[in-house]
C-alpha positions as CSV (number, residue, x, y, z in Angstrom):
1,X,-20.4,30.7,1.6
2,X,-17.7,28.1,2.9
3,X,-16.5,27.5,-0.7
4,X,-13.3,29.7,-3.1
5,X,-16.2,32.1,-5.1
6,X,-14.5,32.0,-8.1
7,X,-14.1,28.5,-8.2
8,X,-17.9,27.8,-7.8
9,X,-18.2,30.2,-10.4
10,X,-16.8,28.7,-13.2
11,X,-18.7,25.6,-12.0
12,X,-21.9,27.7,-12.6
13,X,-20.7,28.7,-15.7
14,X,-20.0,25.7,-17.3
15,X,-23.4,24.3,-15.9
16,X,-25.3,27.4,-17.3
17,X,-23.4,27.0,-20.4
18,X,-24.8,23.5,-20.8
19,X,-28.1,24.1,-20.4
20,X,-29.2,27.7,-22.1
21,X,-26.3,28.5,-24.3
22,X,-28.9,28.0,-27.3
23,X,-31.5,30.0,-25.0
24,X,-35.1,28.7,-23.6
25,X,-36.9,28.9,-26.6
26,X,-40.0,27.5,-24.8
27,X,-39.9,30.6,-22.2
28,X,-39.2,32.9,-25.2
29,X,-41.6,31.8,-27.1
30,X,-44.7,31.7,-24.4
31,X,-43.6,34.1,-21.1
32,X,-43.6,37.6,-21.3
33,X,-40.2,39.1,-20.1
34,X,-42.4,41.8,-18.3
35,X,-44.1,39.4,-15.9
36,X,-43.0,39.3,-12.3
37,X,-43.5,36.5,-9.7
38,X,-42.8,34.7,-6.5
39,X,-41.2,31.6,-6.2
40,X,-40.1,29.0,-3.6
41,X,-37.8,25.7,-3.7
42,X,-39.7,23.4,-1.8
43,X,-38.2,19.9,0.0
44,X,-40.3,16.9,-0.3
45,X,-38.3,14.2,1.2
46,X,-36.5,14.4,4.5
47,X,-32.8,15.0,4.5
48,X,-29.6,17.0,4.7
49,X,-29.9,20.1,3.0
50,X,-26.2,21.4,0.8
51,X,-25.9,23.7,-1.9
52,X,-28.2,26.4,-1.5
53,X,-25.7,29.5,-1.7
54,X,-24.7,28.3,-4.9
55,X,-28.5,27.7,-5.9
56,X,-28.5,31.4,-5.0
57,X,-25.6,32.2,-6.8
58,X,-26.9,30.6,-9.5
59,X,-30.0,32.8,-10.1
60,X,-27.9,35.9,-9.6
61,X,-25.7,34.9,-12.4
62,X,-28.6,34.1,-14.8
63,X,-30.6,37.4,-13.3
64,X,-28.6,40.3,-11.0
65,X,-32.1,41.7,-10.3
66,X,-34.1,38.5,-9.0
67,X,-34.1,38.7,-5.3
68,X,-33.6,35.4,-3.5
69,X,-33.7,34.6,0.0
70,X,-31.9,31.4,1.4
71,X,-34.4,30.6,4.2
72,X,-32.3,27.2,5.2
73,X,-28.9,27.0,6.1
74,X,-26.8,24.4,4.3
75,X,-26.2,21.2,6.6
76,X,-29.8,21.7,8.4
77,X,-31.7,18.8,8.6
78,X,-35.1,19.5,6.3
79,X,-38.4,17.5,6.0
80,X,-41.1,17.7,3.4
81,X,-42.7,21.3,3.1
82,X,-39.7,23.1,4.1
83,X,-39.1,26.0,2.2
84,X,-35.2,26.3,1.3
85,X,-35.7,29.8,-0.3
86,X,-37.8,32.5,-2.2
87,X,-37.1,33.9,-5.4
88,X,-38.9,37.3,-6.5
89,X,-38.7,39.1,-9.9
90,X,-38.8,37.9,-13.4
91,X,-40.5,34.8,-14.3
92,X,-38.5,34.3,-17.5
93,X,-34.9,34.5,-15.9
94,X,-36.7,32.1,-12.6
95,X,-37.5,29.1,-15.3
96,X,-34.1,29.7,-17.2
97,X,-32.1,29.3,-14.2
98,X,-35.0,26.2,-12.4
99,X,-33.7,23.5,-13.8
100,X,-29.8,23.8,-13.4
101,X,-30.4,25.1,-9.8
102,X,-32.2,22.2,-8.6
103,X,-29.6,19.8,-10.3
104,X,-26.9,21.5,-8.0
105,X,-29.1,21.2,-4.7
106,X,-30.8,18.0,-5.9
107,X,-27.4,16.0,-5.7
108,X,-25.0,18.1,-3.1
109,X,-28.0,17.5,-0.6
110,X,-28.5,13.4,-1.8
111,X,-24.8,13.6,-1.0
112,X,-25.1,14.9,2.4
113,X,-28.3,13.3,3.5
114,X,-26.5,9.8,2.4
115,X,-23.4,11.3,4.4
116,X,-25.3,11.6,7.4
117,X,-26.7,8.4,7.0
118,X,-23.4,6.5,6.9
119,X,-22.5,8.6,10.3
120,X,-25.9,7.7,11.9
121,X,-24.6,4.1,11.2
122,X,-21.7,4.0,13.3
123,X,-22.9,6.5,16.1
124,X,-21.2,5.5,19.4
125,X,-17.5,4.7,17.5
126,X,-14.7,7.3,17.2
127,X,-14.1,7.1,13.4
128,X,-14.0,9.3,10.8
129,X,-16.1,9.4,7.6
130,X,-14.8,10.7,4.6
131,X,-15.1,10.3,1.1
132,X,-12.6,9.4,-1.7
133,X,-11.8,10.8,-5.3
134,X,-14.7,8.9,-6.5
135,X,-16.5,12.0,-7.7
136,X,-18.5,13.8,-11.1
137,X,-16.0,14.9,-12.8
138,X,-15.8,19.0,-12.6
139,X,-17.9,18.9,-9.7
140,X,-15.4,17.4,-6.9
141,X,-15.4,20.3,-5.2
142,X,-19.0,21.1,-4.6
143,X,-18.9,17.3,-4.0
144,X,-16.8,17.1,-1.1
145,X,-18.3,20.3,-0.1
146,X,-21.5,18.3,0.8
147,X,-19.3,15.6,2.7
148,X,-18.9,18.3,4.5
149,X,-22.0,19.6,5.4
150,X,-24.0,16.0,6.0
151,X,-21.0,15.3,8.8
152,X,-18.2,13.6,6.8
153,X,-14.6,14.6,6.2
154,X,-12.6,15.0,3.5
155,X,-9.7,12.7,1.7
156,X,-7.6,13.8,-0.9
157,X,-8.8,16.5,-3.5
158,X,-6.1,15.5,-6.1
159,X,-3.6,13.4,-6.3
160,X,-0.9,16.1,-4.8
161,X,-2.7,16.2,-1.8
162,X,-0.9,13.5,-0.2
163,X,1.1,9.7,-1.0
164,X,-1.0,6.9,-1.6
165,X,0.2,3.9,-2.4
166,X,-2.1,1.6,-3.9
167,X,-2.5,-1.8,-5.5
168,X,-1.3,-0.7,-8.9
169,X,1.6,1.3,-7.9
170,X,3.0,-2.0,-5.9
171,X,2.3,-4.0,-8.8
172,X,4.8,-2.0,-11.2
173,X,7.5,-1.5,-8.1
174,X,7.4,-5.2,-7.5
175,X,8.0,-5.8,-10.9
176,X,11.0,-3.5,-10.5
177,X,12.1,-6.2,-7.9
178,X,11.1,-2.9,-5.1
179,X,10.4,-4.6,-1.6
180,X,7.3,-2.9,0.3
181,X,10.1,-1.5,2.6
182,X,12.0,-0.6,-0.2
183,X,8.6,1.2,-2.1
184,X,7.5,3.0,1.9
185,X,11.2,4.5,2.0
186,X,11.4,5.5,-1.2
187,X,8.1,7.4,-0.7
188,X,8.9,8.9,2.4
189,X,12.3,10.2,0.9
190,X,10.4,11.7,-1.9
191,X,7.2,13.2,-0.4
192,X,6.8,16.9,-0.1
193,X,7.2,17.9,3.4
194,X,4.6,17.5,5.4
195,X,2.9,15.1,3.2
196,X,1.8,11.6,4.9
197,X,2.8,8.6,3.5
198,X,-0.5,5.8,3.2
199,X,0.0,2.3,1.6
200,X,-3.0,0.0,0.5
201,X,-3.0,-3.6,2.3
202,X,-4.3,-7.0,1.7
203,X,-3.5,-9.0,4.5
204,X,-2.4,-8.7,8.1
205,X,1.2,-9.6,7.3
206,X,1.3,-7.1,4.4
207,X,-0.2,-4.3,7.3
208,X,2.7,-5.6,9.9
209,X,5.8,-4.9,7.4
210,X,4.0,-1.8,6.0
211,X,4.2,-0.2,9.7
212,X,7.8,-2.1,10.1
213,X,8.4,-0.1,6.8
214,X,7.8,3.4,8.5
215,X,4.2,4.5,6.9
216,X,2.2,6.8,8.1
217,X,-1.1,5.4,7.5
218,X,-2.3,1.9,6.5
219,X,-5.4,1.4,4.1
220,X,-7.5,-2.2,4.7
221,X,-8.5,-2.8,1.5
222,X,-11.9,-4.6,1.1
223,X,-11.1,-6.6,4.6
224,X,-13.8,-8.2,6.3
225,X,-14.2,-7.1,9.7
226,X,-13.0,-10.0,11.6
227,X,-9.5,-9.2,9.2
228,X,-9.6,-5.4,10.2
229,X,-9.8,-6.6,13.8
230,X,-7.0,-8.6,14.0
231,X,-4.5,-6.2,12.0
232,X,-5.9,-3.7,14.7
233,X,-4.9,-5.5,17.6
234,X,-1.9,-5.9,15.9
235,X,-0.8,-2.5,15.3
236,X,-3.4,0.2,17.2
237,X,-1.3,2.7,18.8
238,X,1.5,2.5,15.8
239,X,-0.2,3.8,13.2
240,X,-3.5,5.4,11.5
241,X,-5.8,2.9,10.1
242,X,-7.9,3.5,7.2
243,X,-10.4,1.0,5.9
244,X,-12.0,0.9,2.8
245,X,-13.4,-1.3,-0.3
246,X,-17.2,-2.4,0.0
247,X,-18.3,-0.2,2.4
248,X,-22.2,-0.1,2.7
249,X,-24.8,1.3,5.4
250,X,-25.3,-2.7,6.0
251,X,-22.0,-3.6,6.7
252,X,-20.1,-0.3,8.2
253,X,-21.0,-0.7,11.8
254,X,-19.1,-4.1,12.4
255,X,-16.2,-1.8,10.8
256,X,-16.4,0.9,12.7
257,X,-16.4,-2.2,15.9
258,X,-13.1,-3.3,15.1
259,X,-11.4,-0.1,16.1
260,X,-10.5,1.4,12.6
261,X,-9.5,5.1,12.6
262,X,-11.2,6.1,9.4
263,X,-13.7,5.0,7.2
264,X,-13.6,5.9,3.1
265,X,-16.2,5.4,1.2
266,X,-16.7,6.1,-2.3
267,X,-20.7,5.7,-2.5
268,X,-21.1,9.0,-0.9
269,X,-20.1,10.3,-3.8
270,X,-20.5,8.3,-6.8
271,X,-23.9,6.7,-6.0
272,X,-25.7,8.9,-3.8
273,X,-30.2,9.4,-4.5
274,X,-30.7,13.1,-4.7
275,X,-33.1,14.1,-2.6
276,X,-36.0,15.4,-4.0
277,X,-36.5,19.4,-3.9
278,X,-39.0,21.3,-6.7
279,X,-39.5,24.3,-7.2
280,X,-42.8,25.8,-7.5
281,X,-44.5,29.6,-9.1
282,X,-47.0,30.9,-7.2
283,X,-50.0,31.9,-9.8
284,X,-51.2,34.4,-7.4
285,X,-48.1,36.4,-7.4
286,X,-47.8,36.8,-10.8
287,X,-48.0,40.3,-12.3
288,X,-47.0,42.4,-15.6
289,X,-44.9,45.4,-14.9
């Protein structure tokens, strides 16, 4: 599994403690613990498949003896009918852990599928994807995880992974009388070594003294295209350009066109449909023992 175990863990753990700290008092009460099945997770919409090591993980936790078997790996494309994996043992621990399972793969795989869809969009452009810090809280790492595996990239994980300088943050140094030089150099004195310097911008004029300024990396915020191209004929070559704010499947190919380096968009994670995955018992399986 590409993700820290013990992170993912706790993740689990706090999912499972939502869901059956009380116990499944509809399984107690009607399903023998003795009775043994088969069951599969079944895809019934096409996609990008993400999370099924920690589906996997997540039976094991609930039931060490169920044996489960991951059939699909994690960013494979999947259509309706595929099977993404078997579960064998008892029938009582299989519908404990169903529900909280299929949340996880349900929305890291609506994550990647919409991910890949975004990509599709600007196919024949060199520029990145990546997401933002627009994610369920507790779940950002799982979250970005699935970026991952529908073709994205990542931006930062938390706010110490790296200086940017947004609307809000100019607002209060500007009210401190702070230039935008005077805001970039302070930030590049102060950063962490090896940390990038980015700075959010409005206008071509605020994207010209920003580079004049000495950052690393320029974010476009909510630009239209025609504005994106401009700033990048003014600057391409001098600095990274980011462009973000409104970004939609409709509108992100004439953004990619203007010759942006990266693309952010917070939908990918915030809004994304999760794709719809079931899991199914099969009756004919089903034995006491």
């Amino acid at each position: 599994m590409l993700l820290p175990e013990k992170e993912v863990d706790n993740i689990i753990d706090l999912a499972l403690a939502e869901d059956i700290s009380y116990g499944d008092v509809t399984s107690e009460a009607l399903i023998p613990t003795e009775l043994q099945g088969k069951a599969s997770i079944l895809v019934k919409a096409e996609g990008i498949l993400a999370g099924g090591e920690v589906a996997k993980r997540l039976f094991l936790k609930v039931d060490p003896s169920l044996r489960v078997e991951v059939l699909i790996r994690d960013g494979a494309r999947v259509q309706p009918g595929d099977i993404v994996a078997t579960i064998f043992g008892s029938v009582f621990s299989v519908l404990k852990a169903e529900r909280v399972a299929l949340n996880f793969l349900q929305r890291l795989s609506g994550i990647a599928s919409q991910t890949a869809q975004y990509i599709a969009k600007t196919h024949g452009f060199i520029v990145s994807i990546t997401d933002t810090r627009k994610t369920t809280p507790g779940l950002r790492l799982l979250e970005k995880y699935a970026v991952r595996m529908g073709g994205g990239q990542n931006h930062r994980f938390h706010l110490g992974d790296g200086i940017l300088i947004k609307d809000n943050h100019l607002v209060v140094l500007r009210a401190l009388s702070m230039s935008l030089k005077d805001i970039i150099t302070r930030a590049k004195q102060s950063a962490p070594q090896g940390l990038k310097v980015e700075v959010e911008v409005n206008t071509a004029q605020e994207a010209l003294d920003a580079v004049e300024a000495g950052a690393d990396i320029i974010m476009l915020d909510n630009m239209s295209p025609d504005e994106m191209r401009r700033v990048v004929g003014l600057v391409s070559g001098q600095v990274k350009i980011e462009a973000s704010g409104g970004i939609t499947l409709e509108n992100i190919r004439p953004v990619a066109m203007a010759g942006v380096d990266t693309i952010s968009i917070g939908a990918l994670t915030h809004s994304p449909k999760a794709l719809d995955i079931s899991l199914e018992l099969e009756p004919q399986t089903l034995k006491v023992v």
